[in-house]
FIKOLZA-1660 file (N, C-alpha, C; in steps of 0.1 Angstrom, whole numbers, plus 5000, padded with zeros to 4 digits):
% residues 92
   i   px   py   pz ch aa at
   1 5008 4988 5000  A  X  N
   1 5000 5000 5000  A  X CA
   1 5009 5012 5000  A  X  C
   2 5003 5026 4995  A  X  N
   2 5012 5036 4994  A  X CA
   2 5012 5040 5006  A  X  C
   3 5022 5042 5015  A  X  N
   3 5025 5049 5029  A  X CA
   3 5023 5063 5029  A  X  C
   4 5023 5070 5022  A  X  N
   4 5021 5086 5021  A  X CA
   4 5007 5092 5017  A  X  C
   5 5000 5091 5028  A  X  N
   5 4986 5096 5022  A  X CA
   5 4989 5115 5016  A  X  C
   6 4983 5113 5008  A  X  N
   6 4982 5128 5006  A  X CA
   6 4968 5131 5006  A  X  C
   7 4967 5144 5011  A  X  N
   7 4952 5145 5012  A  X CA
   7 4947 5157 5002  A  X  C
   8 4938 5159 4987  A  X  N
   8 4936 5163 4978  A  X CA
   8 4924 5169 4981  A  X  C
   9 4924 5183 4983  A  X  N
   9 4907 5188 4986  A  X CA
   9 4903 5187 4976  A  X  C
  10 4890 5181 4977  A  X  N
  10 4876 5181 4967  A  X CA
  10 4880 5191 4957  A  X  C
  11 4882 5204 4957  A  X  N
  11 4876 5212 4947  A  X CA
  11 4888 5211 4939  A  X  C
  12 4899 5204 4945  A  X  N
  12 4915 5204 4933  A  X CA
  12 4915 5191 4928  A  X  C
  13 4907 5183 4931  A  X  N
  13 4906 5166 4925  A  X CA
  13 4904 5170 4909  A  X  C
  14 4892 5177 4904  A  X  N
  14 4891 5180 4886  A  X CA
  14 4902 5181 4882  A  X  C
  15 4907 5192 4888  A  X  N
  15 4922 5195 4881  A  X CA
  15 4936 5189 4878  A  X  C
  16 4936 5184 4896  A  X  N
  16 4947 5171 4887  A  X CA
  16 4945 5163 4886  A  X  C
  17 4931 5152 4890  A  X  N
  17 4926 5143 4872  A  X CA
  17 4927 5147 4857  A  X  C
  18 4928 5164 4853  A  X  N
  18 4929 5164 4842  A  X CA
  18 4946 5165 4839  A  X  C
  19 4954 5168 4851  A  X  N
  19 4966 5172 4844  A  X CA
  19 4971 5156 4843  A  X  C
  20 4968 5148 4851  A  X  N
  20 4970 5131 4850  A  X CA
  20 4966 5125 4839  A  X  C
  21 4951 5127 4833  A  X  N
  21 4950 5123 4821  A  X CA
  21 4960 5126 4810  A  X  C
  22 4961 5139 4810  A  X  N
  22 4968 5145 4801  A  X CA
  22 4988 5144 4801  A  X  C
  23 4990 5138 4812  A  X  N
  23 5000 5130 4813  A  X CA
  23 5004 5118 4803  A  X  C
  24 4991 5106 4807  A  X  N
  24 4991 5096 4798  A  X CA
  24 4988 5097 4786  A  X  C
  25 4979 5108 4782  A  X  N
  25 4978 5109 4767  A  X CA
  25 4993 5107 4765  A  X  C
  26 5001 5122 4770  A  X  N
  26 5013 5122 4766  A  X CA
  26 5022 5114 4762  A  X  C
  27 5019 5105 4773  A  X  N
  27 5030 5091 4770  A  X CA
  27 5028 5086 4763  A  X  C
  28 5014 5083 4755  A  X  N
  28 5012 5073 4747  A  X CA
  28 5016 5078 4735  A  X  C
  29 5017 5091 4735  A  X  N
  29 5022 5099 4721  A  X CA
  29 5041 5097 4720  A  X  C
  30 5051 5099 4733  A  X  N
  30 5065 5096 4738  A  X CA
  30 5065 5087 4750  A  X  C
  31 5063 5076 4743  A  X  N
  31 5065 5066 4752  A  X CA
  31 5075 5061 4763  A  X  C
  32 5088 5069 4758  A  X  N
  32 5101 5067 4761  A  X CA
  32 5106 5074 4773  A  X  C
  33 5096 5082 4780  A  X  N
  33 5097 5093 4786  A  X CA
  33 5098 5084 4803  A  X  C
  34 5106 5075 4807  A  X  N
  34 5109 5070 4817  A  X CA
  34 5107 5077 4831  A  X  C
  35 5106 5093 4834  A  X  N
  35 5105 5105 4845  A  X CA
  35 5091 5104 4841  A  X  C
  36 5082 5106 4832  A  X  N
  36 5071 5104 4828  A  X CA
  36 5062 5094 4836  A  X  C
  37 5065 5085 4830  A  X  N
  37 5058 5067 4837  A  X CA
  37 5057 5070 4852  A  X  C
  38 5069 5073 4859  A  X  N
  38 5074 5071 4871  A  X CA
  38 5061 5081 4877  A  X  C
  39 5059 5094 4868  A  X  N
  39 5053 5101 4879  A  X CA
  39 5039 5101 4878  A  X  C
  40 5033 5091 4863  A  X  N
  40 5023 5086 4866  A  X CA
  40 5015 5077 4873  A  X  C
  41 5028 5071 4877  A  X  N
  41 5021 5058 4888  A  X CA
  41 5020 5064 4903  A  X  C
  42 5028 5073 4906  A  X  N
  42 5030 5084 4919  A  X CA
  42 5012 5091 4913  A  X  C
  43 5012 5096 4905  A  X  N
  43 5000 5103 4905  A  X CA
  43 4983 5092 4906  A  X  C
  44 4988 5083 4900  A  X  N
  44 4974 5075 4899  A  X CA
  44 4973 5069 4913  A  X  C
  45 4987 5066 4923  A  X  N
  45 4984 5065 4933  A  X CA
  45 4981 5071 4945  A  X  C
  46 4983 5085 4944  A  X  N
  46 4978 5094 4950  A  X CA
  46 4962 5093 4946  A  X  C
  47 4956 5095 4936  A  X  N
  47 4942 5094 4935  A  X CA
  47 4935 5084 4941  A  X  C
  48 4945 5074 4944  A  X  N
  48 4940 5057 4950  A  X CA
  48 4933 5051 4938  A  X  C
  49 4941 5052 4921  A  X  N
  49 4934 5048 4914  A  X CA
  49 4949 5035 4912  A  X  C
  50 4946 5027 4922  A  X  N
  50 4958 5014 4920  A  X CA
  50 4957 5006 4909  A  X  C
  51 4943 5005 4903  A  X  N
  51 4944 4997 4888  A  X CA
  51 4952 5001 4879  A  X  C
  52 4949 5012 4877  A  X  N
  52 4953 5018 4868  A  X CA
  52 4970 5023 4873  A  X  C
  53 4977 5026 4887  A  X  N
  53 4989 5025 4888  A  X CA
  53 4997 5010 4883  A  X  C
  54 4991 5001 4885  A  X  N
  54 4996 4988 4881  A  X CA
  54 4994 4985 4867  A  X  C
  55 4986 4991 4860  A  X  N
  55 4984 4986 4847  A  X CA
  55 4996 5000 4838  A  X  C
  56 5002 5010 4845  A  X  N
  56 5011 5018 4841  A  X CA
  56 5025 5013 4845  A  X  C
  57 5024 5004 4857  A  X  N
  57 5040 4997 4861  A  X CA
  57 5041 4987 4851  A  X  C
  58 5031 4981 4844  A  X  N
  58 5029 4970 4835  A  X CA
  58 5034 4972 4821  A  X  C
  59 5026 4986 4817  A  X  N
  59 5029 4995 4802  A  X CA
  59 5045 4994 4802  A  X  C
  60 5047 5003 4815  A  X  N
  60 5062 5009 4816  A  X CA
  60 5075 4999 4816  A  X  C
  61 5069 4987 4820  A  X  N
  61 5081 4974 4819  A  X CA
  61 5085 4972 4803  A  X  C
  62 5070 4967 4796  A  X  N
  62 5071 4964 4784  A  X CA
  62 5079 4976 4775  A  X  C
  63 5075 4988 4776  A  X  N
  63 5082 4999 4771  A  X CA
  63 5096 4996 4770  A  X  C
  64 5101 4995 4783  A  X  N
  64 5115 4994 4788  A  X CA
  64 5121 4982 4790  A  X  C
  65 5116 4969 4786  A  X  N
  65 5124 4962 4785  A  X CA
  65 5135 4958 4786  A  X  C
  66 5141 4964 4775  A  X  N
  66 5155 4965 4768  A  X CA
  66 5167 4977 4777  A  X  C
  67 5154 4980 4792  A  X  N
  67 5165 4993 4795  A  X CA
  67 5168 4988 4812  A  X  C
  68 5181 4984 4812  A  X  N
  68 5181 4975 4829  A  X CA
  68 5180 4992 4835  A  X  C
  69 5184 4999 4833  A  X  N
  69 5186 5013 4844  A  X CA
  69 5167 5011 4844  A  X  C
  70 5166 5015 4837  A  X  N
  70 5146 5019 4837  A  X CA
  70 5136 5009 4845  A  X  C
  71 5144 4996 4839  A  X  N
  71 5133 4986 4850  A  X CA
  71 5138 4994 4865  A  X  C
  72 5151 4989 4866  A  X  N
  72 5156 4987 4881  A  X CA
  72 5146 5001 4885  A  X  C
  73 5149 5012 4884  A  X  N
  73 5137 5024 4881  A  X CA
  73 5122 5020 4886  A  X  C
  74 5119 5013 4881  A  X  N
  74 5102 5011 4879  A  X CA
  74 5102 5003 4894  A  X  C
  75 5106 4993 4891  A  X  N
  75 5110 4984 4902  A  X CA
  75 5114 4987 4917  A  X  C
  76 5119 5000 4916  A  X  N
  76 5123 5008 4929  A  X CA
  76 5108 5017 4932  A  X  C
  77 5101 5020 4924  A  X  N
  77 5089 5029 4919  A  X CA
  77 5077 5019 4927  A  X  C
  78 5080 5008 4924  A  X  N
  78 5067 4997 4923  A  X CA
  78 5070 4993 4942  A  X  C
  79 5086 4992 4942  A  X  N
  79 5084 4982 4957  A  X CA
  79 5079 5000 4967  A  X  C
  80 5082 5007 4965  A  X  N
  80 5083 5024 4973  A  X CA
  80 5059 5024 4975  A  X  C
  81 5056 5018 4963  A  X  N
  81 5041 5017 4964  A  X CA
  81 5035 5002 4969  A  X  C
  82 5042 4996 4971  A  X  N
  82 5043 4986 4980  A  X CA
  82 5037 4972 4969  A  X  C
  83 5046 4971 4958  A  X  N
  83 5045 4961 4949  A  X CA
  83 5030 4962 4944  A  X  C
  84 5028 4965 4930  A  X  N
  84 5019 4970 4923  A  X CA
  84 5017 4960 4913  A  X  C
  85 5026 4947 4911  A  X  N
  85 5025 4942 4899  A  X CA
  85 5010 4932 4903  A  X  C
  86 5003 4922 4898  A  X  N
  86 4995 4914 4895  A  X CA
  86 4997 4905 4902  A  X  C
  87 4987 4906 4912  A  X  N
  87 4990 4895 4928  A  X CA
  87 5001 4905 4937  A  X  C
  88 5002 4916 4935  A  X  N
  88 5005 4924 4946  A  X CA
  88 5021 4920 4952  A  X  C
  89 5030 4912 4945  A  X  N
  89 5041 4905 4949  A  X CA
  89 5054 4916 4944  A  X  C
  90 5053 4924 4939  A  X  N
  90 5064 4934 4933  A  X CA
  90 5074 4925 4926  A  X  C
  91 5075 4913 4923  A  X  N
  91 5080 4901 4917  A  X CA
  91 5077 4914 4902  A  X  C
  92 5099 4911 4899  A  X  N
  92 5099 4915 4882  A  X CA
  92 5105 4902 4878  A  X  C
% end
């Protein structure tokens, strides 16, 4: 689970749901953007939208496959939100 609650007043939730969407648009247009990924899973987890932070640690592996710095990255990203992959095991 994420250890750092942040707490988001009601009337600022619109706002950075839209800058968060508009995040992932982005990526899907530069995928490569590894500072990017990282701070969308920080953001989807603050919202407490965990599906969707795990289905972005998921995107971001396949992206980066080929990149040991990036996993090890994600991987440090993933265990810090308390292992996000599928079955909750932080297992890369």
């Amino acid at each position: 689970a994420f250890s750092r609650s942040v707490a988001i007043a009601p009337e600022d939730e619109p706002m950075i749901r839209g800058m968060v969407e508009g995040l992932a648009a982005r990526l899907k247009e530069n995928p490569g953007d590894i500072e990017g990924w990282l701070r969308l899973v920080l953001s989807y987890e603050v919202l407490q939208e965990h599906e969707k932070a795990a289905a972005a640690i998921e995107e971001a592996r396949e992206i980066f496959a080929d990149d040991e710095k990036a996993l090890a990255r994600i991987g440090e990203a993933e265990d810090r939100l308390g292992g996000l992959s599928p079955g909750g095991t932080g297992a890369r």
